[in-house]
N, C-alpha and C positions, 0 to 999 in steps of 0.2 A: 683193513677192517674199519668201521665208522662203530666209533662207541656210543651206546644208547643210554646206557644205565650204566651206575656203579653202586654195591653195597647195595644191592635189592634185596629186601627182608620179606617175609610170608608177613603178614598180619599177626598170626599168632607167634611170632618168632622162631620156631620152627626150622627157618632153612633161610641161608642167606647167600649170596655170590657177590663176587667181588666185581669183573666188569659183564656186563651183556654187549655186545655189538653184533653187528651185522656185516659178515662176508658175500656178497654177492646175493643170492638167493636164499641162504642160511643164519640164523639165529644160532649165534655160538655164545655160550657161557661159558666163564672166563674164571678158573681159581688163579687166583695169583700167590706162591708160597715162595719167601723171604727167609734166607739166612744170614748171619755174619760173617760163615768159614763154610769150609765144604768138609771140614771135617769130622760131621757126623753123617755124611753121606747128604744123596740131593734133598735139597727142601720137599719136593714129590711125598719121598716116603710117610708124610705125617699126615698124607692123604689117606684112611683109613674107612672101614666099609661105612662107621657113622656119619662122617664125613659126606660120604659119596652120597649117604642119603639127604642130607640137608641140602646138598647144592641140586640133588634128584627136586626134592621139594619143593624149593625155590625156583628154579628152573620152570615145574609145571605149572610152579603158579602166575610166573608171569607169561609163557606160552600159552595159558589160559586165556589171561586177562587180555594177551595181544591177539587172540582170535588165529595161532599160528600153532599148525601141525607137527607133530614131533619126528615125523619124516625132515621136518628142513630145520631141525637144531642139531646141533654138535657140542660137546664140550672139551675143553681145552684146556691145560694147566703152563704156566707160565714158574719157570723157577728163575727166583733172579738169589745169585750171593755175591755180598756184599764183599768182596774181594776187591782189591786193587791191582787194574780196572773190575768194576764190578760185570759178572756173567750173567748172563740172561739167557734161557731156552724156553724156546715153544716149542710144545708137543700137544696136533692137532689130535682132535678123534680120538680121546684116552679113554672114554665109555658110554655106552648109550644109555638110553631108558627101554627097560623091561622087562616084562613080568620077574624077572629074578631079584633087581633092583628099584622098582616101584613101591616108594614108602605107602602108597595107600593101600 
C-alpha cells in the first residue's frame, strides 16, 4: 500500500482516520489501535459503533474531496501491542459504508 494521508480530520472535526493509502485500485482507510499488553483483549475492541462512524465521516469526506467512489474504498484496522517483540495485525475489509452506517 502507498500512504497518502494520515490523521485526516472533517473540517468540522467530526471524523478523523489515522492513515488513508492506496492498494492498487482501492482507497483504504486505515484505523490504527495501540496497546501496552494484550490483556484487556485486542486493541479492535474499542472500535465501537461511534467510532465506526467518525472514521464513516472522515472517510466520505475525503472520498468526496478525491472525486473517488465508495465502490473502490475499503477500511481496515491495524492492531499493534506493545509487547516484547511488539504484535501487529492487519485485518482488511472490517466494514463498509451504508445506509445502516452512513452518519448523514
Amino acid at each position: 500500500m502507498t500512504v497518502v494521508a494520515r490523521n485526516h480530520r472533517t473540517a468540522s472535526g467530526s471524523g478523523e482516520v489515522d492513515l488513508i493509502a492506496w492498494d492498487d485500485q482501492t482507497l483504504v482507510f486505515v484505523e490504527v489501535k495501540s496497546r501496552t499488553s494484550g490483556d484487556f483483549g485486542p486493541p479492535d475492541r474499542a472500535i465501537d459503533e461511534a467510532k465506526r462512524q467518525r472514521l464513516t465521516r472522515a472517510a466520505l469526506d475525503y472520498a468526496r474531496r478525491a472525486d473517488i467512489p465508495l465502490s473502490s474504498v475499503r477500511f481496515d484496522v491495524v492492531n499493534v501491542v506493545l509487547s516484547t517483540p511488539p504484535a501487529l495485525t492487519h485485518y482488511r475489509d472490517v466494514f463498509t459504508i451504508d445506509s445502516t452506517n452512513n452518519p448523514n
